[in-house]
DRENNULUM-160595 format. One line per field, with one value per residue (C-alpha): residue number from 1; x, y, z. Coordinates in nm, 3 decimals, m for minus. Layout:
# DRENNULUM-160595
k	(NUM|...)
u	(X|...)
v	(Y|...)
w	(Z|...)
//
This chain:
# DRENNULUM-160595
k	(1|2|3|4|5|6|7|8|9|10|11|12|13|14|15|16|17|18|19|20|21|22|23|24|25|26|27|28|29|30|31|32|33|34|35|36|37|38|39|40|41|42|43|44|45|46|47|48|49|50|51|52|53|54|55|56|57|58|59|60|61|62|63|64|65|66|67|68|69|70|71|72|73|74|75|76|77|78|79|80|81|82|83|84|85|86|87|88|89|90|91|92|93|94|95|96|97|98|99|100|101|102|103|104|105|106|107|108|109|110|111|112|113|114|115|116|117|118|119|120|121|122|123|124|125|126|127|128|129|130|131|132|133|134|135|136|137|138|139|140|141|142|143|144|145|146|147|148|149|150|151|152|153|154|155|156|157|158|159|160|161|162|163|164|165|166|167|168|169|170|171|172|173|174|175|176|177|178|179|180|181|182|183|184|185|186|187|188|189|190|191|192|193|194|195|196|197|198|199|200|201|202|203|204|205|206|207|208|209|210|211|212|213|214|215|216|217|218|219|220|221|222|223|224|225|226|227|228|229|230|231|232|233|234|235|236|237|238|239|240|241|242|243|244|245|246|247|248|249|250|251|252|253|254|255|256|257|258|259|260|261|262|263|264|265|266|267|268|269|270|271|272|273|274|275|276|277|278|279|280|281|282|283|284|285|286|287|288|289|290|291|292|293|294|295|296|297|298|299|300|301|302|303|304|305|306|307|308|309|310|311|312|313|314|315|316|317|318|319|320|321|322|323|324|325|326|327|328|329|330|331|332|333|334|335|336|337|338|339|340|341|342|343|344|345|346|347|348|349|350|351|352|353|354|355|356|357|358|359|360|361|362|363|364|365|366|367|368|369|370|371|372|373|374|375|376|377|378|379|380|381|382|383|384|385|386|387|388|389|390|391|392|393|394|395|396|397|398|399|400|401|402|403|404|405|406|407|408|409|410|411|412|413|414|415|416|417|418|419|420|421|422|423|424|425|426|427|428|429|430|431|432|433|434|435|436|437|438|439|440|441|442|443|444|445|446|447|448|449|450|451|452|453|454|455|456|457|458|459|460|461|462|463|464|465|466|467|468|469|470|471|472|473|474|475|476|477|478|479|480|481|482|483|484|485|486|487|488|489|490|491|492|493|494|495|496|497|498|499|500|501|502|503|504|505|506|507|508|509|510|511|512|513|514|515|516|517|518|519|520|521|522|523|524|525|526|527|528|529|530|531|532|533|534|535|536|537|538|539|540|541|542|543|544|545|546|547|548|549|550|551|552|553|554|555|556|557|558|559|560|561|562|563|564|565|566|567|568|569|570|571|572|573|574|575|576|577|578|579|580|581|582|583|584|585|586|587|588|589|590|591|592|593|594|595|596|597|598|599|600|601|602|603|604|605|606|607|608|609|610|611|612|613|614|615|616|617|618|619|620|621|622|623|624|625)
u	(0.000|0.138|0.217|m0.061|m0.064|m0.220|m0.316|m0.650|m0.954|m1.187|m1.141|m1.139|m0.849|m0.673|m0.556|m0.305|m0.120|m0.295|m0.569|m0.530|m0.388|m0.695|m0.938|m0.747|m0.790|m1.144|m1.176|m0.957|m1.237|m1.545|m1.395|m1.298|m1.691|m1.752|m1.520|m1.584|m1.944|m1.925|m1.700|m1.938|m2.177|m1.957|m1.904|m2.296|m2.369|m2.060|m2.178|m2.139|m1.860|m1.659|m1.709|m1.657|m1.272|m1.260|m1.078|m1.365|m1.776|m1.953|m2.154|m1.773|m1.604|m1.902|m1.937|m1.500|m1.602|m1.890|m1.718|m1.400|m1.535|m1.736|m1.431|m1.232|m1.470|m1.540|m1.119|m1.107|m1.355|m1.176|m1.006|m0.681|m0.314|m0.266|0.049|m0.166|m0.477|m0.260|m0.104|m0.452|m0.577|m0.299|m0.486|m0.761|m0.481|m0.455|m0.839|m0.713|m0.477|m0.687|m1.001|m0.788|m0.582|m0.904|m0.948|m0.640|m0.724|m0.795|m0.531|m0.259|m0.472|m0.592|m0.430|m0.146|m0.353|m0.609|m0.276|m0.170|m0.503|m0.428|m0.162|m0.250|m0.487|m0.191|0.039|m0.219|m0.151|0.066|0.269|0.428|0.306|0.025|0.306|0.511|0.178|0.099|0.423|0.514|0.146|0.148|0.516|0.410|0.082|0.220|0.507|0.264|0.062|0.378|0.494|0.137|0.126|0.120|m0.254|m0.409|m0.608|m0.593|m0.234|m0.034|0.358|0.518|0.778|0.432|0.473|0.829|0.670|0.415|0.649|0.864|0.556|0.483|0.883|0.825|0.491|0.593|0.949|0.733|0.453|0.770|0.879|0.573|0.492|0.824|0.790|0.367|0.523|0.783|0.580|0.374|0.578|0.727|0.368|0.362|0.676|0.561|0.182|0.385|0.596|0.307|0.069|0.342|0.453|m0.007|0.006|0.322|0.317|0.553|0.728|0.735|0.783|0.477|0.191|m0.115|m0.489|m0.516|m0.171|m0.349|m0.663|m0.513|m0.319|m0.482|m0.412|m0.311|m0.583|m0.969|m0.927|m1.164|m0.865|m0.642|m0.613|m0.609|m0.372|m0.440|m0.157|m0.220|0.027|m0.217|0.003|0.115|m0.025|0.137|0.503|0.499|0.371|0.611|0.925|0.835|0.737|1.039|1.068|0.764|0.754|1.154|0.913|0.681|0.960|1.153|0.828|0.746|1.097|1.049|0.728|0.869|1.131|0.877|0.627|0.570|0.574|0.281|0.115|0.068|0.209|0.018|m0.021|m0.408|m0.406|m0.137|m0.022|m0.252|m0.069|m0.226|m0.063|m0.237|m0.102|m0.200|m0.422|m0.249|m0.389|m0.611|m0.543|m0.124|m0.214|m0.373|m0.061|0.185|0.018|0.045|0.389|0.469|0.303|0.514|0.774|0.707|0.603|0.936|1.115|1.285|1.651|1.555|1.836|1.909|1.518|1.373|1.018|0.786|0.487|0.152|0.021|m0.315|m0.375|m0.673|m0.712|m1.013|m0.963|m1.182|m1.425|m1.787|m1.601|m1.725|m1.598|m1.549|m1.195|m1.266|m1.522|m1.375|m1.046|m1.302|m1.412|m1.034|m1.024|m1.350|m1.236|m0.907|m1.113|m1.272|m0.951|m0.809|m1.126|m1.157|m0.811|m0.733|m0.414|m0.516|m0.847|m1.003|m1.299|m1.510|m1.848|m2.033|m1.847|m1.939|m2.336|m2.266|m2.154|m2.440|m2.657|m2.499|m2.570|m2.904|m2.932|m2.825|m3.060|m3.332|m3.198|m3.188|m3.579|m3.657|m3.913|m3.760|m4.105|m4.229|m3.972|m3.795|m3.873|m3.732|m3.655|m3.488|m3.295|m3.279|m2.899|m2.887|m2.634|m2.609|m2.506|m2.840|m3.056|m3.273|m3.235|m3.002|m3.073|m3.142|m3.010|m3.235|m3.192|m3.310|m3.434|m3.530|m3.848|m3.756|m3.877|m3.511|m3.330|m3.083|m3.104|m3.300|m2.921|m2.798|m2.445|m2.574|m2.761|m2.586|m2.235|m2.440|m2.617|m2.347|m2.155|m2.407|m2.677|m2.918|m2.755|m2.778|m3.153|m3.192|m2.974|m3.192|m3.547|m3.337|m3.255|m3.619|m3.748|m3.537|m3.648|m3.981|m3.924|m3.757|m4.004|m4.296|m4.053|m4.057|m4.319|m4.159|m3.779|m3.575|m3.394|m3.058|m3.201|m3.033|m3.149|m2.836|m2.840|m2.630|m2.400|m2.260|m1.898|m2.088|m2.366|m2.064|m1.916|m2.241|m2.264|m2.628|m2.596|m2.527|m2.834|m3.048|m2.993|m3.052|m3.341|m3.520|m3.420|m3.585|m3.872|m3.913|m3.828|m3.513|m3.231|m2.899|m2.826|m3.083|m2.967|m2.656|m2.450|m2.294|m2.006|m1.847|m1.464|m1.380|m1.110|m1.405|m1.375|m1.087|m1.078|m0.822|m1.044|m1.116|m1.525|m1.530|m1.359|m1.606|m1.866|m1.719|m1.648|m1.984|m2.104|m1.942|m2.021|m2.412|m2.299|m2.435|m2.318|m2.110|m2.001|m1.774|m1.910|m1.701|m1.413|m1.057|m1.197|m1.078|m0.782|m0.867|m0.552|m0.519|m0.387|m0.726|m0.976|m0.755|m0.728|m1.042|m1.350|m1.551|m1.636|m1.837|m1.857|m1.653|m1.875|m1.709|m1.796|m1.967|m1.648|m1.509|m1.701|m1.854|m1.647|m1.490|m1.510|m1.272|m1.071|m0.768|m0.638|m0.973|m1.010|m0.714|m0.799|m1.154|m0.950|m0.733|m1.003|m1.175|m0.857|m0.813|m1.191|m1.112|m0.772|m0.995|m1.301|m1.550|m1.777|m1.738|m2.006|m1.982|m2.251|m2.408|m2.364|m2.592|m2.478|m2.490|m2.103|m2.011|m2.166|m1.978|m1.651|m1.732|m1.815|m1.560|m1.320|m1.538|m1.750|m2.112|m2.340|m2.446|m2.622|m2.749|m2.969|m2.943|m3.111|m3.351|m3.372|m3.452|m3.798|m4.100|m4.140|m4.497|m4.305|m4.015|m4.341|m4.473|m4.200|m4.110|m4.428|m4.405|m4.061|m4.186|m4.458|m4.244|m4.019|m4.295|m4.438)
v	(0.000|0.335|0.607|0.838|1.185|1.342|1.255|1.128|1.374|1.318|0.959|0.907|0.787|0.994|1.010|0.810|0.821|0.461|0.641|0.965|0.706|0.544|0.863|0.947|0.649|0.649|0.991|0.832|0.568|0.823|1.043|0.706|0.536|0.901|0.905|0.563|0.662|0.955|0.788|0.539|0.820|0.969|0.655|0.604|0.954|0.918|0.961|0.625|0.821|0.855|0.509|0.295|0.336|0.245|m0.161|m0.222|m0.238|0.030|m0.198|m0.371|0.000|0.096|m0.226|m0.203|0.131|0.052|m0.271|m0.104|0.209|m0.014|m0.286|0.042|0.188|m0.161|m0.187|0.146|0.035|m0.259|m0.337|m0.461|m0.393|m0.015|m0.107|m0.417|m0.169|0.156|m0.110|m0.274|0.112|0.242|m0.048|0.191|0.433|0.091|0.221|0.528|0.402|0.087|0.322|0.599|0.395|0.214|0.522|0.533|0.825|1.055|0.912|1.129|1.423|1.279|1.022|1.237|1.483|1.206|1.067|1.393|1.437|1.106|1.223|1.523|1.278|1.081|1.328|1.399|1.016|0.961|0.695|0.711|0.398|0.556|0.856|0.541|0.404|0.738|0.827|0.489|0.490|0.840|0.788|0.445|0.532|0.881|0.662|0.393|0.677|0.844|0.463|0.424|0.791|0.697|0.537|0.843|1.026|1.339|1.525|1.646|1.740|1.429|1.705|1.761|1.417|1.517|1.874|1.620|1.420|1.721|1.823|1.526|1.509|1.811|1.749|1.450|1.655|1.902|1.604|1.455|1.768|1.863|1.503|1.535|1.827|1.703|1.377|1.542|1.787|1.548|1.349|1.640|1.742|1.334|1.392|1.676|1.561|1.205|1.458|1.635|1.351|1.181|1.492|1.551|1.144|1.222|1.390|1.708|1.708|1.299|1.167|0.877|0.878|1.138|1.069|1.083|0.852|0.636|0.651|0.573|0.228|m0.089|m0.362|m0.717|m0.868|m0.771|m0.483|m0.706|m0.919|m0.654|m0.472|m0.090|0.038|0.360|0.517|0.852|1.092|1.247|1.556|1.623|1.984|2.031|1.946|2.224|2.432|2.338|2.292|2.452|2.321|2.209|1.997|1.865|1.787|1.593|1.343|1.240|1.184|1.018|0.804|0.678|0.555|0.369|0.218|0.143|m0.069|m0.241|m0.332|m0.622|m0.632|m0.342|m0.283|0.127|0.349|0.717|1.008|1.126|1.383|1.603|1.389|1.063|0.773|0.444|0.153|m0.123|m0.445|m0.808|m0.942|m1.193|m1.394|m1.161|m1.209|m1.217|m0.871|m0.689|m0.793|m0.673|m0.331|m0.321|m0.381|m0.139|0.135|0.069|0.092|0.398|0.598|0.608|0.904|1.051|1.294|1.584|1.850|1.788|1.756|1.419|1.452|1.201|1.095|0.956|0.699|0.597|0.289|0.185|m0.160|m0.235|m0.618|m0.583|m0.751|m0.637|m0.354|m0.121|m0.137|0.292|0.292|0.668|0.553|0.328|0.553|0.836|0.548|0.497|0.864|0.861|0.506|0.712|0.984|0.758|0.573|0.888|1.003|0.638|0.678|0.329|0.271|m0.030|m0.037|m0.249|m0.195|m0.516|m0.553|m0.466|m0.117|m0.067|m0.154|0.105|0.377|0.287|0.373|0.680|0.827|0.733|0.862|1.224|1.182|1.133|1.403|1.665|1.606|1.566|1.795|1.912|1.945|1.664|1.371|1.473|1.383|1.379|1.098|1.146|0.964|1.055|1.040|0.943|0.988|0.707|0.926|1.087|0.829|1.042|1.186|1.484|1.558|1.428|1.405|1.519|1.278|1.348|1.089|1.073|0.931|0.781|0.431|0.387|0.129|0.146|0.540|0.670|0.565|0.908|0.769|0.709|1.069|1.317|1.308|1.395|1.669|1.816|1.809|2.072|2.394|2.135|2.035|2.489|2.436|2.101|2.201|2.514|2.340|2.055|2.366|2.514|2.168|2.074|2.428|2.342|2.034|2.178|2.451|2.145|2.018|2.288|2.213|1.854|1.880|2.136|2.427|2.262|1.915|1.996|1.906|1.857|1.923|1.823|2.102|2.044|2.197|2.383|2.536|2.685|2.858|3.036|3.397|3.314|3.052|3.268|3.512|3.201|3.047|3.333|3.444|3.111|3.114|3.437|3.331|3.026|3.183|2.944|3.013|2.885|2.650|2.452|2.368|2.194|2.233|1.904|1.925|1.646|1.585|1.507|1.636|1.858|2.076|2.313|2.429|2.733|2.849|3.228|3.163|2.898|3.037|3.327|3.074|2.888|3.274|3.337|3.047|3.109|3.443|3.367|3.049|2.787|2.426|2.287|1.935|1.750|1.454|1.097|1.248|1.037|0.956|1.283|1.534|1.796|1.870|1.922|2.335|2.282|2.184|2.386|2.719|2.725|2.560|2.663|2.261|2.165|1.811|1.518|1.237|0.900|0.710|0.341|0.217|0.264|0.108|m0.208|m0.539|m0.350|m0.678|m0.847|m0.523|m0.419|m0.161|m0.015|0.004|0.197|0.437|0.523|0.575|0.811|1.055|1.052|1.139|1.424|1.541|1.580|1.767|1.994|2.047|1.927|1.635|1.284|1.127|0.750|0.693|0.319|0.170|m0.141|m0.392|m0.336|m0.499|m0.176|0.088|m0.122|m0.078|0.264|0.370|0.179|0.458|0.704|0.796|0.873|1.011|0.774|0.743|0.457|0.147|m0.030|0.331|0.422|0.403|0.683|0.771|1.016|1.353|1.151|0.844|1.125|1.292|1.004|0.857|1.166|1.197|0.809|0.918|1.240|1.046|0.780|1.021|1.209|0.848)
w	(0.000|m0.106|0.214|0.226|0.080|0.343|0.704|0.840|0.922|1.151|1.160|0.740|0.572|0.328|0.009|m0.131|m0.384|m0.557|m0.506|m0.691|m0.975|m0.947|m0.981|m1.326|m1.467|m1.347|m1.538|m1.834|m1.812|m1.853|m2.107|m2.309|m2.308|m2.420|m2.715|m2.842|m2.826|m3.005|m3.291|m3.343|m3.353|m3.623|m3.828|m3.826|m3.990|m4.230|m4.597|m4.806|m5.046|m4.760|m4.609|m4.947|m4.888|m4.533|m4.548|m4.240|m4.289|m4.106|m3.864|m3.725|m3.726|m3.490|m3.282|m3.238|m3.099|m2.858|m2.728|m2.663|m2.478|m2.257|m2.198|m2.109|m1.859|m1.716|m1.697|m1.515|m1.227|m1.164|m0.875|m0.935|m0.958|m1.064|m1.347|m1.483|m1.482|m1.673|m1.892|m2.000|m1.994|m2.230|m2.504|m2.579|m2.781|m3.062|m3.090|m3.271|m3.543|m3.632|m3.678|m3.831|m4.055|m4.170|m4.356|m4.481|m4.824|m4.516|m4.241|m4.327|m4.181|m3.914|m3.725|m3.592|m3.436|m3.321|m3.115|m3.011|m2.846|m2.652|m2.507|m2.401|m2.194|m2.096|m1.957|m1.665|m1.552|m1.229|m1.349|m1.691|m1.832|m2.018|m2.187|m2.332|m2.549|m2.669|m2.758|m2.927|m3.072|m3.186|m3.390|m3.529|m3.692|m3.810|m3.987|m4.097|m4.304|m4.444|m4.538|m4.739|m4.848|m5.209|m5.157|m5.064|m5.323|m5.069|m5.237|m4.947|m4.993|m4.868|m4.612|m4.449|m4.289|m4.171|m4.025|m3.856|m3.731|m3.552|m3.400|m3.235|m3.128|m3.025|m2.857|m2.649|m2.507|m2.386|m2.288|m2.080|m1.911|m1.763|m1.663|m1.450|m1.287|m1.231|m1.094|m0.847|m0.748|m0.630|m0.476|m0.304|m0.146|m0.084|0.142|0.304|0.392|0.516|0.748|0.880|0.931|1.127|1.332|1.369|1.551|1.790|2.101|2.058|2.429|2.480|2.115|2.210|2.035|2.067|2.047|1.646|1.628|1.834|1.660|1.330|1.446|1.291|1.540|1.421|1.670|1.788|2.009|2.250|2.295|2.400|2.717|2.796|3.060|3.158|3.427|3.537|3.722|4.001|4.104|3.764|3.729|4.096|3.996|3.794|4.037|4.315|4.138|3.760|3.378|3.297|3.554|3.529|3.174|3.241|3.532|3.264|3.032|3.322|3.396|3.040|2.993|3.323|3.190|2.837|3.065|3.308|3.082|2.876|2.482|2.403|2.078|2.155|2.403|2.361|2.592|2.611|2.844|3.040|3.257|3.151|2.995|2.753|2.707|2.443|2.533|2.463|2.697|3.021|3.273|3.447|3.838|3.739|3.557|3.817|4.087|3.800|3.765|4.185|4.096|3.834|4.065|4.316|4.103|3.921|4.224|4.295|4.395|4.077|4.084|3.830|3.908|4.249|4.364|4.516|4.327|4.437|4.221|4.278|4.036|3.944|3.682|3.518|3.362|3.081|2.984|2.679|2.859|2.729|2.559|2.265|1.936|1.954|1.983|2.107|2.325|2.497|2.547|2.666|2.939|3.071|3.160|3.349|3.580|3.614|3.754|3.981|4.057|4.193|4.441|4.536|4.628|4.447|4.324|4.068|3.945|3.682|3.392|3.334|3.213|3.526|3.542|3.201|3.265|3.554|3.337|3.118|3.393|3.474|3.088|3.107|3.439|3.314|3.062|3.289|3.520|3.247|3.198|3.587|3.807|4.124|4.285|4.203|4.108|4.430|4.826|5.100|5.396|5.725|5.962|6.332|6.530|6.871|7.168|7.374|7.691|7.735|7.531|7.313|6.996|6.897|6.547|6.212|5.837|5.520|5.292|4.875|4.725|4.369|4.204|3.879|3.680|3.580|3.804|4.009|3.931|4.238|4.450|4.571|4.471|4.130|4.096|4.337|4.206|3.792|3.962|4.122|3.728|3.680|3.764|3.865|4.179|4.301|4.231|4.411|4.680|4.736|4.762|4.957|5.209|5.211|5.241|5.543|5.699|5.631|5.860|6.112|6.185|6.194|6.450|6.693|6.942|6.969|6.996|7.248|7.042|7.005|6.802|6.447|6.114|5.907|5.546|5.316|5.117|4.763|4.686|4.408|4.611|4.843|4.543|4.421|4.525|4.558|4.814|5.113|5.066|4.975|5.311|5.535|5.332|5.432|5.786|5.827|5.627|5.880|6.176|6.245|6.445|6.273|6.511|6.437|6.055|6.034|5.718|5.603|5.383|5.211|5.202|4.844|4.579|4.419|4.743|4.735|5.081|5.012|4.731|4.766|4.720|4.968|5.197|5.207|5.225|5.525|5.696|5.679|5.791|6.121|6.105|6.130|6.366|6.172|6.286|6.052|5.966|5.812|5.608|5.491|5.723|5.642|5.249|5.100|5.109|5.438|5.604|5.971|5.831|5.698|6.012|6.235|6.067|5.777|5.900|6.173|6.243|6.497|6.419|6.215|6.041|6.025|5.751|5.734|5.579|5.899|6.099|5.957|6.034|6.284|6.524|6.298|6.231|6.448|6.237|6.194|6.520|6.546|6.276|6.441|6.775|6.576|6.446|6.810|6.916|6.654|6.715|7.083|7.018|6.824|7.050|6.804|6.786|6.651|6.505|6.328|6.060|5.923|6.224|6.182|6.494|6.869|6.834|6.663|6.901|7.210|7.029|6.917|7.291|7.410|7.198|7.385|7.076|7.194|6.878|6.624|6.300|6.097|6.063|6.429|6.594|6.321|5.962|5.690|5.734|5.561|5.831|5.893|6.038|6.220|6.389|6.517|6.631|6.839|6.987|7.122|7.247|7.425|7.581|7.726|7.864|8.038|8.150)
//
């Protein structure tokens, strides 16, 4: 196959230079059926003076014609070898001379310019095949005339066929010179597409390949039966804060050669992204693969000498086994960098795509679709779920919990629905009747629960950073006649908040400003720094998360880490509260720490305000019994 002339776009192959050979002789093809046509046409209408000294009949001179323009035009669709295909081409030239000579009283005007015309057609050809019959043709039949020139009743000067002759010399130098300079010419633009197509498929600073170079490699097997690494260097964009671009950009060098080292045979190494890596490799045993990736992490993690600085890395790697995978090479690329994503909030250093993850992500895109088209008033509700302290046995608060109505399954999770709405506007508008809601509640509450029970709502990142969100929430606590300690704001620890951010920070100011409680949700899953709880937030309270807590029997070293954030929680003079507990094993263990407030299945599960109310009233009655 020849190179290409010019690069792919958007996804199409390009020209070649077969190709363009190809399209001529197409157009040779037309303009040939044409001709033929139009000769027989010709010989048809020719008087019978003129035809009575032809040596062939009318009826073969015009079926010669017809057959031969069709049997060209069926030759130039054919596909088959481009030389065998100019050479059968270059045949439909012997047309000229047999028809012309034919009439041989009347040849020695015509059949020289008849040739010249067929070369003209010639020198547009690629390849130079098609030149050598016209030339050779062209001479021949020219001499074959001048040979017979005594049979003509037409007088012409016999030095007429020399002047002829020198014409067609002539003719065919010129023919020659401007095929050359066509022909290098082209293969000089052929050179220079073949340059830039393979400097468009590399990645400028690495040398690897980029997205489109990847895009464009034909793989020897089913891409089903390959696997997709995808390594990803998580503080990428802070190395070149901390220690500049240039070192940044000689790490990922630095780490690729490591990789190119480590790894087994690959079929395509590519960078995607900044600091995002892909690796196409055959696919291994799948258990042996997922302990070598553990391996290579290790490995390239670390610490690398770049000018006298110890730079440490952090690695994420994503592996797709194929399994249940699209046939969208793009696609399926596009879903590496969204497991990566998850891969680095999950805090997992080896993660793997299968089938199930992919029916997941399914889910998720029709879930957004769904979401796009949903009613906040009316496809939304909310539940609640009360927290207890097991000091003074009664209930201290509770948590508003949104829960969607929707027919498609496995949608209506928060975990499923939350993290889409928060990717956009709708999550500010849900948050807000979420907020008015939850006041709503906690003003039907009054006449049942002492001023200090809280009703803790939950706070996106991206509700903090609206200018609106501020003005919203004190508007509705004046409009309900709520005191701020009676709404605690839940925050969630996760990469997506940026505690030093300028707008959250004026968030979390005013927030203590108007005293609002404030807590922080999944504590020990995200990225808050101590800098951060001491100095930014105005916490009141630290929300352990179920992971922490379930098993915990059969965990020492969970143990140990719930002991730890107690410990932290009472260095700080804030509250600890563990959520999902489910057992009474885990509340003994938990108060055992010297945790106290709890939250979760074994004390109450998420309820309508209906169930909440009555509940509360049972409570207040037994207490007054």
């Amino acid at each position: 196959m020849s190179k290409p002339l010019y690069g792919k776009s958007d996804g199409k192959e390009g020209e070649s230079i077969e190709d363009i050979v190809r399209k001529q002789q197409w157009w040779i093809g037309n303009f040939a059926l044409f001709m033929m046509f139009v000769g027989a046409l010709i010989i048809y209408t020719t008087t019978e003076e003129t035809i009575k000294n032809a040596y062939l009949s009318r009826s073969v001179i015009i079926s010669f014609l017809i057959v031969m323009g069709l049997f060209i035009f069926y030759i130039s669709r054919r596909k088959m070898e481009t030389v065998l295909q100019t050479h059968l081409l270059s045949l439909m030239l012997l047309v000229v001379p047999i028809t012309s000579i034919s009439f041989l009283p009347y040849a020695a005007v015509t059949v020289w310019a008849s040739s010249f015309l067929f070369l003209m057609i010639a020198l547009i050809s690629y390849q130079r095949i098609m030149m050598w019959y016209a030339i050779v043709i062209a001479i021949a039949t020219s001499l074959y005339v001048m040979w017979n020139a005594d049979t003509v009743t037409v007088e012409i000067d016999p030095t007429d066929h020399y002047g002829r002759i020198g014409m067609i010399v002539i003719g065919v130098s010129i023919a020659l010179v401007i095929n050359h300079l066509h022909i290098r010419n082209l293969n000089r633009l052929n050179d220079l597409a073949i340059q830039l197509h393979d400097t468009a498929r590399r990645d400028e600073e690495t040398g690897v390949l980029n997205r489109q170079g990847l895009n464009e490699i034909d793989f020897p097997r089913p891409e089903q039966q390959l696997i997709f690494v995808g390594i990803h260097l998580e503080n990428y964009y802070e190395l070149a804060r901390y220690f500049g671009e240039d070192i940044q950009l000689q790490v990922l060098r630095a780490c690729i050669e490591r990789l190119k080292r480590q790894l087994p045979p690959y079929q395509a190494f590519a960078r995607i992204e900044a600091g995002t890596l892909l690796i196409v490799m055959e696919k291994p045993d799948e258990v042996a693969c997922k302990e070598a990736m553990e391996e290579l992490s290790q490995e390239i993690s670390v610490p690398y000498e770049i000018e006298g600085h110890h730079v440490y890395v952090n690695i994420s790697i994503v592996i797709d086994n194929g399994e249940g995978a699209t046939n969208n090479r793009k696609r399926r690329v596009q879903q590496l960098l969204t497991a990566l994503q998850e891969a680095a909030q999950q805090n997992e250093r080896v993660m793997c795509i299968d089938q199930e993850w992919r029916k997941d992500q399914e889910l998720r895109v029709k879930a957004a679709q769904s979401l796009a088209q949903a009613n906040i008033e009316t496809d939304f509700h909310l539940v609640y779920q009360l927290q207890y302290d097991v000091q003074s046995e009664q209930f201290i608060g509770l948590e508003a919990l949104v829960r969607w109505k929707t027919p498609l399954q496995g949608a209506d999770r928060p975990s499923v629905f939350i993290p889409i709405a928060e990717k956009s506007d709708l999550i500010i508008r849900l948050g807000e009747w979420i907020f008015e809601e939850s006041c709503k509640t906690r003003k039907a509450l009054v006449d049942l629960v002492p001023d200090e029970f809280t009703l803790s709502v939950n706070v996106s990142p991206r509700q903090l950073t609206s200018d609106s969100f501020m003005p919203f929430i004190e508007r509705t606590l004046l409009k309900y006649a709520l005191k701020p300690q009676q709404i605690k704001i839940e925050i969630t620890e996760s990469q997506s908040l940026d505690f030093e951010s300028q707008s959250i920070h004026r968030a979390l100011k005013r927030i203590k400003t108007l005293d609002f409680p404030l807590s922080l949700d999944d504590f020990g899953t995200g990225h808050a720094s101590y800098h951060v709880l001491e100095r930014l937030l105005p916490l009141r309270q630290l929300k352990i998360p179920k992971q922490f807590i379930e098993q915990i029997g059969e965990s020492e070293k969970r143990q140990s880490i719930l002991e730890s954030i107690f410990q932290l929680s009472q260095s700080m003079h804030v509250e600890c509260i563990v959520e999902g507990v489910e057992t009474g094993e885990e509340v003994r263990i938990a108060k055992g720490i010297g945790i106290h407030l709890f939250q979760g299945y074994f004390f109450a599960k998420p309820v309508s305000l209906e169930e909440i109310i009555c509940l509360l009233q049972k409570t207040n009655e037994g207490t007054v019994r």
